[in-house]
N, C-alpha and C positions, 0 to 999 in steps of 0.2 A: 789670113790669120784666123784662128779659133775663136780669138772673142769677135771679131766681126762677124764671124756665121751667126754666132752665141747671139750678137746683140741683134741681127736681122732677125732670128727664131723668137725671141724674145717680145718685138714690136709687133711682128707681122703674123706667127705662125699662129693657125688654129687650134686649138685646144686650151686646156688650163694647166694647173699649177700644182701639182700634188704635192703637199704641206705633211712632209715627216719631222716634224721638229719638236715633238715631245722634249721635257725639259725636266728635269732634277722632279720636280713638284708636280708634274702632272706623267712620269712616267708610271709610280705605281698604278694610279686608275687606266693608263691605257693597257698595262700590262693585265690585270683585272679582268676587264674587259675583251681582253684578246683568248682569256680564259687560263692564266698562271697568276694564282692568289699569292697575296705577300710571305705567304709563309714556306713559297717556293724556292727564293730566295734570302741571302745572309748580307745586308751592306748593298752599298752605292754598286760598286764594281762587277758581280752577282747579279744586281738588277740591271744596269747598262748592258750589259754581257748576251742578256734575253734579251732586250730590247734592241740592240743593234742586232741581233738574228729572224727577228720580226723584221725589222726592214728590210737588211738581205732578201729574205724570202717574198716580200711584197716587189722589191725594186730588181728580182731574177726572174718575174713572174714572166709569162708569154703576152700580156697586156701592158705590162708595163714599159712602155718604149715611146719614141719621138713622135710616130703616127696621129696619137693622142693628147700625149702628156707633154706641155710644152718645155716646163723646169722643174725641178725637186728640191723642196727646203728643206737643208739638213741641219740636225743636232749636230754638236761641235765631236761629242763622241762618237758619231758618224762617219764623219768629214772623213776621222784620224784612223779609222777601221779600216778594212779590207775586204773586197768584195769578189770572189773567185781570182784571186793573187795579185788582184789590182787595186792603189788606192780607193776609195771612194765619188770621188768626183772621176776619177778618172773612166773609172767604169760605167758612171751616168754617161758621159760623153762619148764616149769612144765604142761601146759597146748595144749602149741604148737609146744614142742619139738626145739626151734631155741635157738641159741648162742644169749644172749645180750652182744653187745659192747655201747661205748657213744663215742660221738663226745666231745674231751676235749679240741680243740684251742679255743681262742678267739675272732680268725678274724684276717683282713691279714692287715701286715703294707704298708706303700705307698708304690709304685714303685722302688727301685734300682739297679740297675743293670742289668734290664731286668727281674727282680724278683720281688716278694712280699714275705716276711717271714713273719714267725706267729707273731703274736702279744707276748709281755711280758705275763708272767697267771701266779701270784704270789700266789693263790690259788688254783693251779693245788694239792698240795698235799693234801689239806686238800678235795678236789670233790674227788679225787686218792681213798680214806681213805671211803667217803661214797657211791662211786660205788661199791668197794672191799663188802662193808658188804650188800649192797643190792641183791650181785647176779651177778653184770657184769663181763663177763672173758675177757672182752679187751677194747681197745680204740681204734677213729682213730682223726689223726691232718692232715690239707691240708694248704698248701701253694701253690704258681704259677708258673709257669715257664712261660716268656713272648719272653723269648727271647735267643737264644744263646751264652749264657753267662758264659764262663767259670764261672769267680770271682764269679756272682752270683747264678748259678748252685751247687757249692762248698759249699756256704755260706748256699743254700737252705738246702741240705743233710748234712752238718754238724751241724745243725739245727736240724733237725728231730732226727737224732742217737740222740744227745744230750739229746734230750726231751722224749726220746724212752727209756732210760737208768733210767730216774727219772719215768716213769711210770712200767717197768720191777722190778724196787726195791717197789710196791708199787702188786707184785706179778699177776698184769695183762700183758695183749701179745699187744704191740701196733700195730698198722696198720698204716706208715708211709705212708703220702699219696703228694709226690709231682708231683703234676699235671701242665701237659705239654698240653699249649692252645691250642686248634686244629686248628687252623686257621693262626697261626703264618707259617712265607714263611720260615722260618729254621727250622719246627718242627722234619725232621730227623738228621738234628746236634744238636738240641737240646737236642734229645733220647739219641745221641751216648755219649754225655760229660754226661748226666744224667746217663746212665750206669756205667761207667766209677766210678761215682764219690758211687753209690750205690753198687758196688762191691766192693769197696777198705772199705767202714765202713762197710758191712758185712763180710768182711775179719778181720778184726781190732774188730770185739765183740767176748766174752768169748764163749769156745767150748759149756758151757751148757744154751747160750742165744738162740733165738729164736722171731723172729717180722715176720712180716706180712708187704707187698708192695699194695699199692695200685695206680696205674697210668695211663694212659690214654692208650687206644690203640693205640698200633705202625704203625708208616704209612708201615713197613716192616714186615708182618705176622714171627710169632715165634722169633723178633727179643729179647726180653726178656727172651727169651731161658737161658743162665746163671744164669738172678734170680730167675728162676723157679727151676731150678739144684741147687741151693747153697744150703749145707747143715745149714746154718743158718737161711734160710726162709721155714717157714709154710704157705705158702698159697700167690701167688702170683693173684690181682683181679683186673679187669679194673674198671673204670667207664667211665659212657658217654661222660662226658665234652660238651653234649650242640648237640650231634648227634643225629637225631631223633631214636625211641627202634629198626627200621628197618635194618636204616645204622648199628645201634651200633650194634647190633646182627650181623649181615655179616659181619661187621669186626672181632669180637671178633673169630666166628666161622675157621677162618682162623689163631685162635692162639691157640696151643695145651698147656693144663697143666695151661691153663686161665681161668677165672671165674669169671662173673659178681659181678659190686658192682652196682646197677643203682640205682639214686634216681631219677633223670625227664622222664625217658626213662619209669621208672616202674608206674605210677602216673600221670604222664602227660593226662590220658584220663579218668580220675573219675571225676564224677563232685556231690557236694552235693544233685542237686534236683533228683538225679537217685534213681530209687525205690534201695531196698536191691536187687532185683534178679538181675535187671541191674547192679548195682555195683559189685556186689560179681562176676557176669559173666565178667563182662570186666578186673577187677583186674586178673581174672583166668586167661582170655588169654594172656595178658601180663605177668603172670606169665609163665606161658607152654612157649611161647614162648623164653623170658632171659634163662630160663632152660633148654630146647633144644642147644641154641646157646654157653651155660655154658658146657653141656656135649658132642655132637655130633658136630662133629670138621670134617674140609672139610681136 
């Protein structure tokens, strides 16, 4: 069956995660930065429109395939796009050999506690229901970590299981992503309640469950060591949080059994008026490059 290659590529295969899940809020700065200013476009529709053809063009690339990239997070407008006459997930898989996952939060609520949680998604089941038949073998959700915050640290991760558990019954592997601000002056108390609290709900799920971690890297190389070990998780993956691909890679490289999830780190240096060779070469080296820092470990 497809999701069991899916789920054996997934635990086992070398590479990382390339993270296209730009969202409502953060597409005009990627679109910006890819080099189409907002006054290129008119409305939501207009802006999704360029932005699902920046993907296209990233995920038709000649680097972009299974060799390297182990699965692709997609935007929901993604998902539901077209990709040379093929749905979207369908064309990661079938074409390019990579895992499709979606990005299924909403967006994050104000500040409390040192945190942001995800927002209410009262339609999570019914997206759950047409990711399931398009193709996609997982999901991932992010919320904030801002601060040292027990009460809010707790609130964060019990949050996520929660929402991990309505996506597992809906037969995909979510990808819990509570992400620890890199810049914040407590961010190694903040890892350590953040463990803490991400061991005791992976203790507390069913022997035949199974998610996926996604978080920032540690200011303490292999400090995640235990999530990596838990036999309840398939694949523990950083992402950048805002490090340039250089730093992120050197850090990551100093954590064993860690694996890239990058979406600015992988991206951050295309820009639209680049010929295809140009493009397709620079994606590659940033590709080689997350890949490297994903399997060869200091």
């Amino acid at each position: 069956m497809a999701n069991d290659r899916m789920l054996a590529q997934v635990r086992e295969k070398q590479g990382f995660i390339a993270a296209l899940d730009q969202s409502g809020g953060s597409t005009p700065g990627a679109l910006k930065q890819y080099g189409i200013p907002e006054s290129a476009y008119n409305g939501d529709a207009e802006m999704f429109k360029l932005m699902h053809e920046m993907r296209v063009r990233i995920i038709t690339a000649p680097a972009f395939t299974g060799d390297k990239i182990i699965c692709a997070i997609l935007f929901e407008a993604t998902m539901d796009g077209q990709v040379r006459g093929k749905p979207a997930p369908s064309f990661l898989w079938e074409d390019r050999g990579v895992v499709p996952f979606l990005k299924v939060d909403k967006g994050l609520e104000a500040e409390a506690d040192g945190v942001r949680l995800m927002k209410p998604n009262p339609g999570l089941d019914a997206l759950l229901d047409r990711a399931a038949r398009l193709g996609v073998f997982g999901t991932k959700m992010r919320s904030v970590i801002g601060k040292a915050s027990p009460a809010g640290i707790a609130a964060i991760a019990a949050q996520q299981f929660e929402v991990g558990a309505q996506i597992d019954a809906h037969g995909l592997v979510p990808i819990l992503e509570p992400e620890v601000t890199i810049n914040i002056p407590d961010k190694k108390e903040a890892e350590a309640i953040l463990m803490a609290e991400l061991l005791k709900g992976l203790d507390a799920l069913p022997a035949d469950r199974q998610v996926m971690l996604k978080v920032t890297i540690p200011e303490d190389a292999d400090f995640y060591r235990p999530l990596i070990e838990h036999p309840r998780v398939a694949r523990v993956v950083a992402l950048s949080g805002g490090y340039t691909r250089t730093d992120a890679c050197k850090r990551l490289a100093h954590n064993h059994g860690m694996i890239a999830s990058f979406s600015r780190a992988l991206i951050n240096e295309l820009r639209e008026p680049m010929s295809d060779s140009e493009f397709d070469a620079t994606l590659a080296e940033a590709v080689d490059e997350i890949y490297q820092a994903s399997v060869v470990k200091v």
